[in-house]
C-alpha positions in Angstrom: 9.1 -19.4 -4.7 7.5 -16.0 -4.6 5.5 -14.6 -7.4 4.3 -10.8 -7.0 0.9 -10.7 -9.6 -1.9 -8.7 -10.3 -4.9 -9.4 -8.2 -8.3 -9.6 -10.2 -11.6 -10.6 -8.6 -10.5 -14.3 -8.0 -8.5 -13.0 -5.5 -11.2 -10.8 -3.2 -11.6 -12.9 -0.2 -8.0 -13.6 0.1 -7.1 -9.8 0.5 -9.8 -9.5 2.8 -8.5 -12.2 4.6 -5.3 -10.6 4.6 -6.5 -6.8 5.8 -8.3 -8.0 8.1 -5.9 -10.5 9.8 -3.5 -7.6 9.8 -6.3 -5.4 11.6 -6.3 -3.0 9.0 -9.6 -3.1 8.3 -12.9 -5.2 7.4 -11.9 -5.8 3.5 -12.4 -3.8 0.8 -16.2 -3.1 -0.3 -18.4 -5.8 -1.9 -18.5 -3.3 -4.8 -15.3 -1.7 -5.3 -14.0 -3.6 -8.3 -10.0 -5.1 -7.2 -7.9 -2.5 -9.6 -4.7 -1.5 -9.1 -3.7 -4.6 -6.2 -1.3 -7.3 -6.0 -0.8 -10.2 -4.5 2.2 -12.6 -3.7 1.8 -16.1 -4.5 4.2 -18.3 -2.5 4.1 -22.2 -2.1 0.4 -22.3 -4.2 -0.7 -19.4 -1.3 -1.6 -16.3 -1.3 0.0 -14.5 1.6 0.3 -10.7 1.0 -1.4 -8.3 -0.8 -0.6 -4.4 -1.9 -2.3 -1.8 -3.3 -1.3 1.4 -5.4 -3.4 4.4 -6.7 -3.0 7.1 -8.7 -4.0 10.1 -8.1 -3.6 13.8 -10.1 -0.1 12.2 -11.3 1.1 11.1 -8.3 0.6 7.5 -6.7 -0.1 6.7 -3.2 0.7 3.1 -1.8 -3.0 2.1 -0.1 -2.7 -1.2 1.9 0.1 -3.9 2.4 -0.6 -6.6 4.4 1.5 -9.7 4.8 0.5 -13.1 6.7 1.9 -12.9 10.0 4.3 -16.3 9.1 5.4 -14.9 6.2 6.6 -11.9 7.7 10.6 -10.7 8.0 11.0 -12.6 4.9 11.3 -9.1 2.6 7.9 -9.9 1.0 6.6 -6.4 2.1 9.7 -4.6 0.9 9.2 -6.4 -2.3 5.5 -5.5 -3.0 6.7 -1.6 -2.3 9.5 -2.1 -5.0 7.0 -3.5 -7.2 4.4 -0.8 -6.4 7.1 2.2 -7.2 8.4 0.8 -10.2 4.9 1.0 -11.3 4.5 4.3 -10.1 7.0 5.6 -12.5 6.0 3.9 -15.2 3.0 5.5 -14.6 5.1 8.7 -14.6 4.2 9.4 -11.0 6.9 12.1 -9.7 5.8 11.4 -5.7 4.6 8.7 -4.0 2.6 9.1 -0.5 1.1 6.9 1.9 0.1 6.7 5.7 1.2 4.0 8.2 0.8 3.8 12.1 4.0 5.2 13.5 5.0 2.3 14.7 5.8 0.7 10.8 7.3 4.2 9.7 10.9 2.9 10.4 10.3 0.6 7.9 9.1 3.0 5.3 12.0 4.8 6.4 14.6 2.2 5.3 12.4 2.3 2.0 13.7 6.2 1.6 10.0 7.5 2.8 10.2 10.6 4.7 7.2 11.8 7.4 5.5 14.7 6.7 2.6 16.7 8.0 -0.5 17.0 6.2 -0.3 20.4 5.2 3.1 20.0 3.7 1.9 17.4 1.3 2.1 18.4 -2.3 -0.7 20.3 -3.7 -1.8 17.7 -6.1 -2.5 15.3 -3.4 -3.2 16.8 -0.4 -6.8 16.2 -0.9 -6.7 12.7 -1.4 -9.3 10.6 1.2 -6.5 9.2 2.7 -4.7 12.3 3.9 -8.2 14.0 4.7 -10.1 11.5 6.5 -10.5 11.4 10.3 -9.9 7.7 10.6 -6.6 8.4 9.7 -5.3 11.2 11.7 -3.8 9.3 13.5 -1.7 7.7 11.0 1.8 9.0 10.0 2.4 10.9 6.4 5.5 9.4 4.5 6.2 10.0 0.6 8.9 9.7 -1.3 10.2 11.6 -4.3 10.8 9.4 -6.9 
């Protein structure tokens, strides 16, 4: 059974675990507290994690990674459903996020649309993500919601 819940600091090294089997990075920072992240529970296991922020009233989906054995099973596609029906209760109007161009097709079926940088709304288009050279090589998606 899968169970989509809110990570908290009991779940640190298992989304480390996760972003960096997915070679998304080396974890998230020793002191950045775990706020606004999921994680999906299956069979007593965590094997995905997700993470949404918000930022001048609009959210941006920051990383999703899902154990490579647990992939094609919809638990990514869940964790962004989660992730936007948070986003509007949060009463975001747009939701953003980068993604190597190879995983925008899936975004795509999601109803996320590229875009360059410089087209990105005014009230994000400062946000680290969007701005930082580690990224540029990333695609721009968002999604009007």
């Amino acid at each position: 059974m899968l169970k989509i819940i809110r990570a908290d600091e009991r779940h640190r090294a298992d989304i480390n675990r996760l972003i960096k089997e997915a070679k998304i990075g080396s974890g998230l920072d020793q002191n950045e507290p775990i706020k606004n992240f999921w994680v999906v529970r299956k069979n007593n296991r965590i094997v995905a994690c997700a993470g949404l922020d918000s930022h001048n009233n609009a959210s941006i989906l920051t990383t999703l990674a899902v154990e490579r054995e647990y992939r094609h099973q919809g638990i990514g596609a869940s964790l962004i459903g989660h992730r936007l029906r948070v986003a509007r209760q949060r009463g975001s109007k747009i939701v953003a996020l980068i993604t190597m161009y190879y995983h925008f097709n899936f975004y795509k079926r999601r109803g996320f649309k590229t875009c360059p940088r410089k087209n990105l709304p005014e009230s994000i288009i400062d946000y680290s993500q969007f701005t930082s050279q580690r990224y540029k090589k990333c695609a721009v998606m968002f999604q009007t919601i």
